[in-house]
PyMOL Python script that loads the backbone (N, CA, C, O; Angstrom):
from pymol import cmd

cmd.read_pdbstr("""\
ATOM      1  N   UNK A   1      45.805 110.534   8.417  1.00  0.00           N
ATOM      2  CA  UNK A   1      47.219 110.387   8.651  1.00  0.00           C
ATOM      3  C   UNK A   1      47.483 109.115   9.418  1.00  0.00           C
ATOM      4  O   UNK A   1      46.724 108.772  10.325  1.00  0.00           O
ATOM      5  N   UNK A   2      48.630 108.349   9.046  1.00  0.00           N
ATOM      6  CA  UNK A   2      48.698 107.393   9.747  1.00  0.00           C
ATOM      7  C   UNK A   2      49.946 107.418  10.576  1.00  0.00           C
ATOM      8  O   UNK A   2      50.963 107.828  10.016  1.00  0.00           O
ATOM      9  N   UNK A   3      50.016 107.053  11.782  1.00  0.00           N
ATOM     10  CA  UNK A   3      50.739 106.983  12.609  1.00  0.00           C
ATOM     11  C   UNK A   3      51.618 105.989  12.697  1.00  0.00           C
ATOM     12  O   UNK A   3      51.285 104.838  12.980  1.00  0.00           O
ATOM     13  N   UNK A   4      53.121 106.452  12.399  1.00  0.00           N
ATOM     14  CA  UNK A   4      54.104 105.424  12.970  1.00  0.00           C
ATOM     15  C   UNK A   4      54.868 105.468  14.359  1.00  0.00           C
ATOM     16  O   UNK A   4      55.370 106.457  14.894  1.00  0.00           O
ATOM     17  N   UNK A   5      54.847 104.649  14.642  1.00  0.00           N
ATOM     18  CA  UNK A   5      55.426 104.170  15.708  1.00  0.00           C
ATOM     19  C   UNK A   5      57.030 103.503  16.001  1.00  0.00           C
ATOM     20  O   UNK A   5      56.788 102.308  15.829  1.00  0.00           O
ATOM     21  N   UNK A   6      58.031 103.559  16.231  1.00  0.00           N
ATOM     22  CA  UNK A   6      59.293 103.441  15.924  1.00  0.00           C
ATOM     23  C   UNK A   6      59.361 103.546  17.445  1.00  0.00           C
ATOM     24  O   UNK A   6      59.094 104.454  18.231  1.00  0.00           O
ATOM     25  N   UNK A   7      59.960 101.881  17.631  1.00  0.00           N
ATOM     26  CA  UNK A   7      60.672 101.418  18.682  1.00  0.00           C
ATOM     27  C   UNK A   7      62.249 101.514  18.384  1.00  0.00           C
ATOM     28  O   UNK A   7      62.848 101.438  17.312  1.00  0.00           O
ATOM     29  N   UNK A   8      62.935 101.798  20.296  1.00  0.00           N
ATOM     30  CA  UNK A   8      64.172 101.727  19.499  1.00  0.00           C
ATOM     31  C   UNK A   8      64.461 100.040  19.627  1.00  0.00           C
ATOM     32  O   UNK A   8      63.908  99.090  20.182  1.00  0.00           O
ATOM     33  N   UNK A   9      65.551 100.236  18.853  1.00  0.00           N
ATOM     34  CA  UNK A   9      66.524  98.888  18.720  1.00  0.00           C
ATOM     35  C   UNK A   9      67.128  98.681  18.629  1.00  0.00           C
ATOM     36  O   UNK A   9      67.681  98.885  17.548  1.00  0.00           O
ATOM     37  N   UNK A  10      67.969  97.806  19.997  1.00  0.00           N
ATOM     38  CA  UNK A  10      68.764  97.595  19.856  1.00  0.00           C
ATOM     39  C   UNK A  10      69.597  96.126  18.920  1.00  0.00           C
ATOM     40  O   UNK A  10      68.979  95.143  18.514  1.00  0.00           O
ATOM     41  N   UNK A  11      70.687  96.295  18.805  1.00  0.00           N
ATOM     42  CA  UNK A  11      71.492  95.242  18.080  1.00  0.00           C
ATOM     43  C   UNK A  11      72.831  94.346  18.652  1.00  0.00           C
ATOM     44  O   UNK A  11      73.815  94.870  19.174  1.00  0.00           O
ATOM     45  N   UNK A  12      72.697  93.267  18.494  1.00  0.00           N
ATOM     46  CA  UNK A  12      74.128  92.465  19.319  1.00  0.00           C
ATOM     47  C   UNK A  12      75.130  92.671  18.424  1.00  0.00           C
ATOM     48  O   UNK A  12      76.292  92.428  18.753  1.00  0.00           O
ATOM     49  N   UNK A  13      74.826  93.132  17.210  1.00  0.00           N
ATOM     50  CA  UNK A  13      75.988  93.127  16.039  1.00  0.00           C
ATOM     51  C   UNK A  13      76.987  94.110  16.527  1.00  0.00           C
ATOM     52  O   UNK A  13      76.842  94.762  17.561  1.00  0.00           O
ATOM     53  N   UNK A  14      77.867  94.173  15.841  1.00  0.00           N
ATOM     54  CA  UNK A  14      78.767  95.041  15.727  1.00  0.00           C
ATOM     55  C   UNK A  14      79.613  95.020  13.986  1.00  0.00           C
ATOM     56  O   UNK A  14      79.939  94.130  13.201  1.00  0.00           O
ATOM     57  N   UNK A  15      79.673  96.097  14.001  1.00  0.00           N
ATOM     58  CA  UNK A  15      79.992  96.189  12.308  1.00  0.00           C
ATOM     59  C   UNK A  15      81.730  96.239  12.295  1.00  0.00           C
ATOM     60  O   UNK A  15      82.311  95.860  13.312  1.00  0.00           O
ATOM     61  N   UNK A  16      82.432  96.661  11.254  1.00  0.00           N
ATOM     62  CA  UNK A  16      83.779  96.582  10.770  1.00  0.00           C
ATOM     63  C   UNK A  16      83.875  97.642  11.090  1.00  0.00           C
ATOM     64  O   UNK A  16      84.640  97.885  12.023  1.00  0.00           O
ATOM     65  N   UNK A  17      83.027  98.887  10.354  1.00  0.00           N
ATOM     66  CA  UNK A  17      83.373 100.413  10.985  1.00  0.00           C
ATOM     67  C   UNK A  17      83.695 100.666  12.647  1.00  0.00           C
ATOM     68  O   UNK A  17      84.542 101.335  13.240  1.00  0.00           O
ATOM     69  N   UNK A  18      82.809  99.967  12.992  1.00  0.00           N
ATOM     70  CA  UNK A  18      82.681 100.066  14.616  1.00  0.00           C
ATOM     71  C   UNK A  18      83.879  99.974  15.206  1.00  0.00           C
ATOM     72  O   UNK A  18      84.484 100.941  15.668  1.00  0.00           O
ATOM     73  N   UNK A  19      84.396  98.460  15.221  1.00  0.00           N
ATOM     74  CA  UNK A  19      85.699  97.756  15.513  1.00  0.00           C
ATOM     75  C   UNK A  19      86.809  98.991  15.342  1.00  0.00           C
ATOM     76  O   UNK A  19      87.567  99.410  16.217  1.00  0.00           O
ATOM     77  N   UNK A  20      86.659  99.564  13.630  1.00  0.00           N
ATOM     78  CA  UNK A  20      87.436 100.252  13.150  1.00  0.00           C
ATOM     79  C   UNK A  20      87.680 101.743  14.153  1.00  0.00           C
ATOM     80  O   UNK A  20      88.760 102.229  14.489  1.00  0.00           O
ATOM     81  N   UNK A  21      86.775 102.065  14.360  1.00  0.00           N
ATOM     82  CA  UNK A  21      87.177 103.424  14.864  1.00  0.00           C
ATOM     83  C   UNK A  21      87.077 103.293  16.048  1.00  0.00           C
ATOM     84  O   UNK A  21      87.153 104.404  16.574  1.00  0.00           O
ATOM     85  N   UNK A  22      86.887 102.186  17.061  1.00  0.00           N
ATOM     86  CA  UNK A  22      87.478 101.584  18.733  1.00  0.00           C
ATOM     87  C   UNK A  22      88.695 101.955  18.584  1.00  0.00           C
ATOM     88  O   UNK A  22      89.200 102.944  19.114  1.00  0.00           O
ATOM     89  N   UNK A  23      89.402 100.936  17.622  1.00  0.00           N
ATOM     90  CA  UNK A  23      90.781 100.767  17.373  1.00  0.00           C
ATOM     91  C   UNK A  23      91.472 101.780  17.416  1.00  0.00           C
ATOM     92  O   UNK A  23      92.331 102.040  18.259  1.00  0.00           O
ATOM     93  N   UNK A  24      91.022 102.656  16.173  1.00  0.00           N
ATOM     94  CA  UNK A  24      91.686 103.698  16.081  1.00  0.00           C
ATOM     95  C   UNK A  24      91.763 105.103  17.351  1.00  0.00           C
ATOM     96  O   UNK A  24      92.673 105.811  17.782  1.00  0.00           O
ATOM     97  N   UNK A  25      90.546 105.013  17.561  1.00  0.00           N
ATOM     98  CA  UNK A  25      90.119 105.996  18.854  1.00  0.00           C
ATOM     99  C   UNK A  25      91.330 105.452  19.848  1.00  0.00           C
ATOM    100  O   UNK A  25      92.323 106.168  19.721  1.00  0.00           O
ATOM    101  N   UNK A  26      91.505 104.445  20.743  1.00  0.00           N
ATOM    102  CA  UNK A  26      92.605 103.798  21.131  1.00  0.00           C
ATOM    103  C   UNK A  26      93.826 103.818  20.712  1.00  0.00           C
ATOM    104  O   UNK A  26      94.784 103.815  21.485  1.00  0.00           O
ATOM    105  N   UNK A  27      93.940 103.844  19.270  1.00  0.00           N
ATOM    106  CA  UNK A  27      95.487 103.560  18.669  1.00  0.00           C
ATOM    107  C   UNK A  27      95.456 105.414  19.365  1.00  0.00           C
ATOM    108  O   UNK A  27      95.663 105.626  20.561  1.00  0.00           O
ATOM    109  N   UNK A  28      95.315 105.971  18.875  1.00  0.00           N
ATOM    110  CA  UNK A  28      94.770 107.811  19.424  1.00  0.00           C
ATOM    111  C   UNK A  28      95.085 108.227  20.511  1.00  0.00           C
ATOM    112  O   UNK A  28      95.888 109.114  20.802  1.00  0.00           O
ATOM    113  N   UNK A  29      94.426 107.560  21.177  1.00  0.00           N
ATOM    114  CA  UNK A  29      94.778 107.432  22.892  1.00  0.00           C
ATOM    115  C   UNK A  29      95.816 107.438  23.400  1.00  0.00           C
ATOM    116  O   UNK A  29      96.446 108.311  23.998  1.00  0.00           O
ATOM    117  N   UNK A  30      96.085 106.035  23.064  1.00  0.00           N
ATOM    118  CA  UNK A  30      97.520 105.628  23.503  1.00  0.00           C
ATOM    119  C   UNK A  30      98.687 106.170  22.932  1.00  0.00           C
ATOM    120  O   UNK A  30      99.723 105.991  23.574  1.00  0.00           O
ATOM    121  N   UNK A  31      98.789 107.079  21.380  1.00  0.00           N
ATOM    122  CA  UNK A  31      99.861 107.526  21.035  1.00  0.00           C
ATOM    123  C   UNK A  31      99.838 108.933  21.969  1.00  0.00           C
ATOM    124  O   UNK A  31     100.982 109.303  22.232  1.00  0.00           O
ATOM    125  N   UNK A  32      98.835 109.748  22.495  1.00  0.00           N
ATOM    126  CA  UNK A  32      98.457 111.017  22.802  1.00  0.00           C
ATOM    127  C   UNK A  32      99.386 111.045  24.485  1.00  0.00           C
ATOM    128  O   UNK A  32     100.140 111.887  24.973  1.00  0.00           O
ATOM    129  N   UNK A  33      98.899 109.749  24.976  1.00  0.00           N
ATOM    130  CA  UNK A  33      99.025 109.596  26.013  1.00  0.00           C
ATOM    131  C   UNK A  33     100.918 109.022  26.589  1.00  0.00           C
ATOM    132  O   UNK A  33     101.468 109.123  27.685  1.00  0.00           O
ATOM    133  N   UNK A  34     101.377 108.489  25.359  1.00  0.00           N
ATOM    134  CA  UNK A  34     102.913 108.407  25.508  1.00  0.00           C
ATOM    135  C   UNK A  34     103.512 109.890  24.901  1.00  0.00           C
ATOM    136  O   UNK A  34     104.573 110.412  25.244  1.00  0.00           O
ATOM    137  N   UNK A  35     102.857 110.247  24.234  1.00  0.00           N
ATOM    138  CA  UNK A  35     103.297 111.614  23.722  1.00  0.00           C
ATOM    139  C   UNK A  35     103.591 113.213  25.651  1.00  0.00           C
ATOM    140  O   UNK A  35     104.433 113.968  26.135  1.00  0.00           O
ATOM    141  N   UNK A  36     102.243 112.750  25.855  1.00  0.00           N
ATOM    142  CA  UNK A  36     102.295 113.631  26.984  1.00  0.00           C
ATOM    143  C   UNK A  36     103.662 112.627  27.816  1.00  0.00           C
ATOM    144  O   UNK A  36     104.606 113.239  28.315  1.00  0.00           O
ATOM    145  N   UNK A  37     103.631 111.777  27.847  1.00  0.00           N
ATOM    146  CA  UNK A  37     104.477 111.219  29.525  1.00  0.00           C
ATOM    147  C   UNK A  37     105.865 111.449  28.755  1.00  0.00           C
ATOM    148  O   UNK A  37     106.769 111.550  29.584  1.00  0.00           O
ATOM    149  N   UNK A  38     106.366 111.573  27.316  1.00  0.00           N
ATOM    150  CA  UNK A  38     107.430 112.136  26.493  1.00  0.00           C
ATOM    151  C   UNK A  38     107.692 113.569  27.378  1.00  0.00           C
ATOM    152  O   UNK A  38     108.521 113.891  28.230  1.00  0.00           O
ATOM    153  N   UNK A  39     106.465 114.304  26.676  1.00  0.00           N
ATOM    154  CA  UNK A  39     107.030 115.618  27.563  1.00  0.00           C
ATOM    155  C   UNK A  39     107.082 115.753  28.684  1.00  0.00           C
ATOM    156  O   UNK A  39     107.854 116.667  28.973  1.00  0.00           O
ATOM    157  N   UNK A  40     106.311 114.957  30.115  1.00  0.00           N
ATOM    158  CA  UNK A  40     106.442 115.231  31.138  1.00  0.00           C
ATOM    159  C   UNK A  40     108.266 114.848  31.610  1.00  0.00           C
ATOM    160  O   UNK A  40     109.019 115.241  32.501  1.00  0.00           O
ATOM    161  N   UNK A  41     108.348 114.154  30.777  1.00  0.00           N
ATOM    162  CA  UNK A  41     110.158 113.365  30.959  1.00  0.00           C
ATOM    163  C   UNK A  41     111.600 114.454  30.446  1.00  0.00           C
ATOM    164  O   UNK A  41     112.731 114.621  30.900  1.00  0.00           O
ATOM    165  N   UNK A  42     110.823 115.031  29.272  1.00  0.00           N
ATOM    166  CA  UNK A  42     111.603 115.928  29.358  1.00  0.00           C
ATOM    167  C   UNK A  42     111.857 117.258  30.435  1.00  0.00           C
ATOM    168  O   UNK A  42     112.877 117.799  30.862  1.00  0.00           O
ATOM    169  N   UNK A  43     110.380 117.491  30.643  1.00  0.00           N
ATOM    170  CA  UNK A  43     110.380 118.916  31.643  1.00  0.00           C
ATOM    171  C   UNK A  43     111.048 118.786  32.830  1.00  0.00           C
ATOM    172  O   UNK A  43     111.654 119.700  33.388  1.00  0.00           O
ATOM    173  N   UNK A  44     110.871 116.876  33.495  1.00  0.00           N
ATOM    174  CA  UNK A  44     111.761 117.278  34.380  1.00  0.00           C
ATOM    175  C   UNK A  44     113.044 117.023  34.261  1.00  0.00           C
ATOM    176  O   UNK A  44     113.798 117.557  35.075  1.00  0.00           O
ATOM    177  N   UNK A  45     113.604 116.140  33.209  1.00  0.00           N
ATOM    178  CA  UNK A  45     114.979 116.624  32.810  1.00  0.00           C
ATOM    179  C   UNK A  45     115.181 117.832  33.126  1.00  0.00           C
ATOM    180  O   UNK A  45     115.519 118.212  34.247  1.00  0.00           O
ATOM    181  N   UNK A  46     114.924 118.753  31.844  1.00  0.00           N
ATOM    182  CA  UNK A  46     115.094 120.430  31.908  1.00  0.00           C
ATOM    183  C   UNK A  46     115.296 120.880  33.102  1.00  0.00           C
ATOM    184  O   UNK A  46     116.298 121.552  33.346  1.00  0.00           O
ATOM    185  N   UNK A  47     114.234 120.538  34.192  1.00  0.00           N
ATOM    186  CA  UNK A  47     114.036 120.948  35.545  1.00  0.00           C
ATOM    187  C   UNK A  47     115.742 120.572  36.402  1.00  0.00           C
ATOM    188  O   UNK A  47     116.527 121.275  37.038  1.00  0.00           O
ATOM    189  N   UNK A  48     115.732 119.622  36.135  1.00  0.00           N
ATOM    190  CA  UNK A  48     117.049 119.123  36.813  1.00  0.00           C
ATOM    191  C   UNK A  48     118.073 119.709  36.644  1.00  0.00           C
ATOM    192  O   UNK A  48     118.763 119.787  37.660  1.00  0.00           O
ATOM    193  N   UNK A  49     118.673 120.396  35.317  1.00  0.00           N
ATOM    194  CA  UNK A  49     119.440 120.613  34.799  1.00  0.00           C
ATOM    195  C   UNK A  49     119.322 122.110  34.977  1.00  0.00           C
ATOM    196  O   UNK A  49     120.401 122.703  34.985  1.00  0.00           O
ATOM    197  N   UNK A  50     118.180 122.874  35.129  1.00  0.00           N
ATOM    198  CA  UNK A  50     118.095 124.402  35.906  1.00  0.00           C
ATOM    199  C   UNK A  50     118.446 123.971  37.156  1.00  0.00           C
ATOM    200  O   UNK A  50     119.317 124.587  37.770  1.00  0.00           O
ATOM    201  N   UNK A  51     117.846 122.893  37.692  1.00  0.00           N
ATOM    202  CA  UNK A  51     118.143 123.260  39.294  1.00  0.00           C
ATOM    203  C   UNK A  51     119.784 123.125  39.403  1.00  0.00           C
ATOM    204  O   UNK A  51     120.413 123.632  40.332  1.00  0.00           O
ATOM    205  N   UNK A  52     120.323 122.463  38.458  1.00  0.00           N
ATOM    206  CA  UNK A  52     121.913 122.333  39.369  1.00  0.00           C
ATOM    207  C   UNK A  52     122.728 123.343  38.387  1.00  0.00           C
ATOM    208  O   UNK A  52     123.874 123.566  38.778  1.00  0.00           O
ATOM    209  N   UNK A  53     122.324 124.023  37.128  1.00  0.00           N
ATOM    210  CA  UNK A  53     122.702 125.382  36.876  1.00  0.00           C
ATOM    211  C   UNK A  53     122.415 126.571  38.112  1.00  0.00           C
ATOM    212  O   UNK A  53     123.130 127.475  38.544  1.00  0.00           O
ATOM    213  N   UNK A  54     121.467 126.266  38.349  1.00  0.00           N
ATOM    214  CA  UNK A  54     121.417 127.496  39.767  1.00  0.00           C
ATOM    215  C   UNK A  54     122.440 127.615  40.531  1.00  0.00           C
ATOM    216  O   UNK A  54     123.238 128.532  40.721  1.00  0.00           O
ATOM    217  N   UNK A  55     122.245 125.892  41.225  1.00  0.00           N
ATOM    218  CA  UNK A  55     123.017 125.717  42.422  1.00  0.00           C
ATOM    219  C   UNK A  55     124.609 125.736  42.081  1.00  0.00           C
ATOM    220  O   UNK A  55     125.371 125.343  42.965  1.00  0.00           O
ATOM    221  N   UNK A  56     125.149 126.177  40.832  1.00  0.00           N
ATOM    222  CA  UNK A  56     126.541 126.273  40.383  1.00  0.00           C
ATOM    223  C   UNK A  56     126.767 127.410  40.348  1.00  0.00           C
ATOM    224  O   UNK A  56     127.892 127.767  40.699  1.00  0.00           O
ATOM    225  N   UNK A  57     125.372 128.839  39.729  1.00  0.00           N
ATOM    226  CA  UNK A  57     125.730 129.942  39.896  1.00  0.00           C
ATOM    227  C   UNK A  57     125.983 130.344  41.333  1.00  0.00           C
ATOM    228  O   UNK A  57     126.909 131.012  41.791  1.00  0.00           O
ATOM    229  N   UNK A  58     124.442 129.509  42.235  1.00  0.00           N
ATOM    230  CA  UNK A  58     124.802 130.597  43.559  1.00  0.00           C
ATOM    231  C   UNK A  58     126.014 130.293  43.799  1.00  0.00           C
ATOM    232  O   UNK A  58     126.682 131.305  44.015  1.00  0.00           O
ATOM    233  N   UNK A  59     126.792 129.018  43.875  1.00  0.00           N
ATOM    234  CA  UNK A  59     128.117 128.657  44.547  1.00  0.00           C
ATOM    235  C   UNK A  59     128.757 129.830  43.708  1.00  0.00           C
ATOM    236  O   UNK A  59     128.631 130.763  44.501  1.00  0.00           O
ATOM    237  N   UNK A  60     129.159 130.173  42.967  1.00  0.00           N
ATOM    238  CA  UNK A  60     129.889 131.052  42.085  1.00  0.00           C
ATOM    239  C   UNK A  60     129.707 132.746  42.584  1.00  0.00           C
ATOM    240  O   UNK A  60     130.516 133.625  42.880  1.00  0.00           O
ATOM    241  N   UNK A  61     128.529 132.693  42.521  1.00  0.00           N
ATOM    242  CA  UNK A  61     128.099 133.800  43.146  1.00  0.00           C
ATOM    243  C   UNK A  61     128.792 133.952  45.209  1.00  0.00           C
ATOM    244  O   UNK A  61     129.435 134.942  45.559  1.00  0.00           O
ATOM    245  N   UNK A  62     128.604 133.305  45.765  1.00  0.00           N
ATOM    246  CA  UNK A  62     129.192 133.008  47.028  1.00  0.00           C
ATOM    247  C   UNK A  62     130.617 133.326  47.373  1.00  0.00           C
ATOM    248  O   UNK A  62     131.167 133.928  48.295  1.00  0.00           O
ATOM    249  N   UNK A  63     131.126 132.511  45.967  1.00  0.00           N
ATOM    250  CA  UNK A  63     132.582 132.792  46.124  1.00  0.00           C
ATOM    251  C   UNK A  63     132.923 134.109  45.646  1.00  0.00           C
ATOM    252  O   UNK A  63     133.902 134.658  46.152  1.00  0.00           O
ATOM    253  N   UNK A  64     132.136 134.810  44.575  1.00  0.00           N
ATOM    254  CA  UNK A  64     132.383 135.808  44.493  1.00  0.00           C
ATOM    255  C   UNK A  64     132.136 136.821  45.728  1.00  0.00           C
ATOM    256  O   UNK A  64     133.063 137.282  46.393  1.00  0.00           O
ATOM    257  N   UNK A  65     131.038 137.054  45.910  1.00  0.00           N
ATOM    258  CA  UNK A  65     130.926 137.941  47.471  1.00  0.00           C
ATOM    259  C   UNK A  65     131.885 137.849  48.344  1.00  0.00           C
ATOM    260  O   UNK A  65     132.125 138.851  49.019  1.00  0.00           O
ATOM    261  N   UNK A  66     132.927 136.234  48.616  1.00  0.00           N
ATOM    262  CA  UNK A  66     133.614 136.246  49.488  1.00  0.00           C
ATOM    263  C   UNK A  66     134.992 137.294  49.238  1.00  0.00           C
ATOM    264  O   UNK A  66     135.478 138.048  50.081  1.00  0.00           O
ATOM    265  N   UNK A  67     135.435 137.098  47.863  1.00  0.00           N
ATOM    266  CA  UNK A  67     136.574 137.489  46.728  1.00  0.00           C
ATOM    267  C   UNK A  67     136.200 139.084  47.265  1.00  0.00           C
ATOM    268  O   UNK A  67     137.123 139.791  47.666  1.00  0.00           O
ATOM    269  N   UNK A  68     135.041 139.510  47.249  1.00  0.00           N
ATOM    270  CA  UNK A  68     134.739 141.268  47.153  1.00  0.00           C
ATOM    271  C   UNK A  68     134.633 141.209  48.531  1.00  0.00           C
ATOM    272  O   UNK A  68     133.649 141.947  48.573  1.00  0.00           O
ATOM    273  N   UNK A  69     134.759 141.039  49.269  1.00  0.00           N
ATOM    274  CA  UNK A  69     134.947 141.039  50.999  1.00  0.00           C
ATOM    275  C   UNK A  69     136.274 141.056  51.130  1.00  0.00           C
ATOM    276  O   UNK A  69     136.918 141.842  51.826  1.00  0.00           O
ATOM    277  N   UNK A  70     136.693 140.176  50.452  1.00  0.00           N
ATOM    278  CA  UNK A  70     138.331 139.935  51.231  1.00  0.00           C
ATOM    279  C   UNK A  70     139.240 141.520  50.407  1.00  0.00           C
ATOM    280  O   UNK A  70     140.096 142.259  50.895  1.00  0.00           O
ATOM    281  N   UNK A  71     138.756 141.535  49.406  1.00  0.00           N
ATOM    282  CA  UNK A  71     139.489 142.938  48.901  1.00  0.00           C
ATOM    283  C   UNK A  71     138.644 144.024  49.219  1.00  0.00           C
ATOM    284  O   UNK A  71     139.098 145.039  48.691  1.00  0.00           O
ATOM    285  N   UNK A  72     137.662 144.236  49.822  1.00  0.00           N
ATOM    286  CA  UNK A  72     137.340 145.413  50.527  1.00  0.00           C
ATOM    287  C   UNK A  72     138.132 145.610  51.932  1.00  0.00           C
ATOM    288  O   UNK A  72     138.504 146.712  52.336  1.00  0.00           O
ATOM    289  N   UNK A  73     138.374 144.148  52.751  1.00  0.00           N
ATOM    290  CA  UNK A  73     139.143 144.368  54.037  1.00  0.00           C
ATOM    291  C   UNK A  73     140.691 144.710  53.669  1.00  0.00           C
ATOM    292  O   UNK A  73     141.376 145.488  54.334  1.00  0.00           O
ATOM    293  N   UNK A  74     141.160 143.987  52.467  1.00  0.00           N
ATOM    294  CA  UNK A  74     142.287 144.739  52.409  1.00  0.00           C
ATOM    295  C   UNK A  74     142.611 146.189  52.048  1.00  0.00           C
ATOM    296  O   UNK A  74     143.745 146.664  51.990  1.00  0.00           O
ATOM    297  N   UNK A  75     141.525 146.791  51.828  1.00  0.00           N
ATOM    298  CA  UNK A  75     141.310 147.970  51.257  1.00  0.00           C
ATOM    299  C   UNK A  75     141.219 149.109  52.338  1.00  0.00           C
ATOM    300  O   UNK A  75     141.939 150.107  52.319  1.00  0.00           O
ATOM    301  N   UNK A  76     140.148 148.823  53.387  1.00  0.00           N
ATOM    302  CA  UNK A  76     139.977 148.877  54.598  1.00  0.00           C
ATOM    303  C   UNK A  76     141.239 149.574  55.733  1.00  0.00           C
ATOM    304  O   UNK A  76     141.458 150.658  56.272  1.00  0.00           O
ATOM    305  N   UNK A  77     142.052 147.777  55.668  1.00  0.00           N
ATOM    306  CA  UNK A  77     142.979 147.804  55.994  1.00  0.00           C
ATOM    307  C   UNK A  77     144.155 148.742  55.762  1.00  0.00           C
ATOM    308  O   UNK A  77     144.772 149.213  56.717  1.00  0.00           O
ATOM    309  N   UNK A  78     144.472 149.019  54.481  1.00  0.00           N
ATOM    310  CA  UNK A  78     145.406 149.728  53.665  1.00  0.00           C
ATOM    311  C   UNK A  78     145.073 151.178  54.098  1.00  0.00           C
ATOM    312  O   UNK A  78     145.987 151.740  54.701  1.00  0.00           O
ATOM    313  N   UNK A  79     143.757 152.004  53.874  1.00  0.00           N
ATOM    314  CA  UNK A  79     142.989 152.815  54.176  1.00  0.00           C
ATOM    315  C   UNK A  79     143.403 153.544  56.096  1.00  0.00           C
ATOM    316  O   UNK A  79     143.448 154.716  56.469  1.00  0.00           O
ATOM    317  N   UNK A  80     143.601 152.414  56.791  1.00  0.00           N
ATOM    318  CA  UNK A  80     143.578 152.785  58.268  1.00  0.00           C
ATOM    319  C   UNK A  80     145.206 152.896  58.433  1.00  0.00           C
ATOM    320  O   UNK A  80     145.726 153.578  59.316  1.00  0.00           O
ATOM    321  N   UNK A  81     146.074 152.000  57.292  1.00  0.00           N
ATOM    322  CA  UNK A  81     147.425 152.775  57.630  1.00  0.00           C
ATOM    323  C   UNK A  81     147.844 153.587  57.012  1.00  0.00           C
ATOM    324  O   UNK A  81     149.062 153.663  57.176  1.00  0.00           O
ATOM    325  N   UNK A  82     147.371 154.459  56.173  1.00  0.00           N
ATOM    326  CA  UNK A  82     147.556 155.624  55.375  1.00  0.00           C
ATOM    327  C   UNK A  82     147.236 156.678  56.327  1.00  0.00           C
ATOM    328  O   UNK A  82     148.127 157.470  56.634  1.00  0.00           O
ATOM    329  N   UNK A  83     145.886 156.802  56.913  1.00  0.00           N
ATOM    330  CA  UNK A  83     145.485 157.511  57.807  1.00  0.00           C
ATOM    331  C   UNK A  83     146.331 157.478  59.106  1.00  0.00           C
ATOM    332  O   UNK A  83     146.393 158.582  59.648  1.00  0.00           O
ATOM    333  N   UNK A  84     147.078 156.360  59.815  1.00  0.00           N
ATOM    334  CA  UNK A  84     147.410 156.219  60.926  1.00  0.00           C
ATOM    335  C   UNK A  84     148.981 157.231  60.302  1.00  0.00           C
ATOM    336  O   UNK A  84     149.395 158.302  60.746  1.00  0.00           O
ATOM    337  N   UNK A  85     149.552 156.374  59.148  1.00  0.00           N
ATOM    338  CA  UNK A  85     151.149 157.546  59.187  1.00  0.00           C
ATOM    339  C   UNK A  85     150.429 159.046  58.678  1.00  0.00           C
ATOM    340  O   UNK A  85     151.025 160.060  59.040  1.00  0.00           O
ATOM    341  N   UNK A  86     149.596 159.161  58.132  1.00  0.00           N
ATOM    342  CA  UNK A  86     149.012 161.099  57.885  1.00  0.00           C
ATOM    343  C   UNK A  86     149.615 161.351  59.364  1.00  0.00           C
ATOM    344  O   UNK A  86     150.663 161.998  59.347  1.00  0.00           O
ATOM    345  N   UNK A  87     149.128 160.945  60.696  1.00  0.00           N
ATOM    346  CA  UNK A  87     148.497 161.423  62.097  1.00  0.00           C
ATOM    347  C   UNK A  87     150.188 161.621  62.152  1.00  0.00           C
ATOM    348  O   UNK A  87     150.725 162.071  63.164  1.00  0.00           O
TER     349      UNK A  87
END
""", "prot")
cmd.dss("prot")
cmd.show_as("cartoon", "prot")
cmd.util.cbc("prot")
cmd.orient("prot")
């Protein structure tokens, strides 16, 4: 049997395929990578636009609690002079 021997080797070349799929691996990259910072731009849009939907309900909400306060005291109120002419 004869024995081969196989060094490695290297090469300074570079081929067309090579170039080719750098490029593309990159063209890849870079579309992947504006694609994500796309969605990160939207989410915090979105984000923005919940946060000041909130901050419109609580105000809404606020004024409502105040609205159901003020007609419970008049209620209250009404309540203690019904009772006061009963007496």
């Amino acid at each position: 049997m004869t024995q081969q021997t196989e060094h490695w080797h290297l090469s300074k070349s570079i081929s067309i395929t090579q170039i080719a799929s750098i490029i593309l691996l990159a063209a890849g990259l870079f579309a992947w990578g504006s694609d994500v910072e796309k969605r990160v731009g939207e989410n915090a849009q979105a984000i923005k636009h919940e946060s000041a939907m909130r901050a419109l309900e609580q105000k809404h909400i606020a004024e409502f609690k105040d609205e159901i306060r003020t007609r419970l005291q008049r209620i209250d109120s009404k309540l203690e002079r019904l009772i006061e002419r009963a007496d």
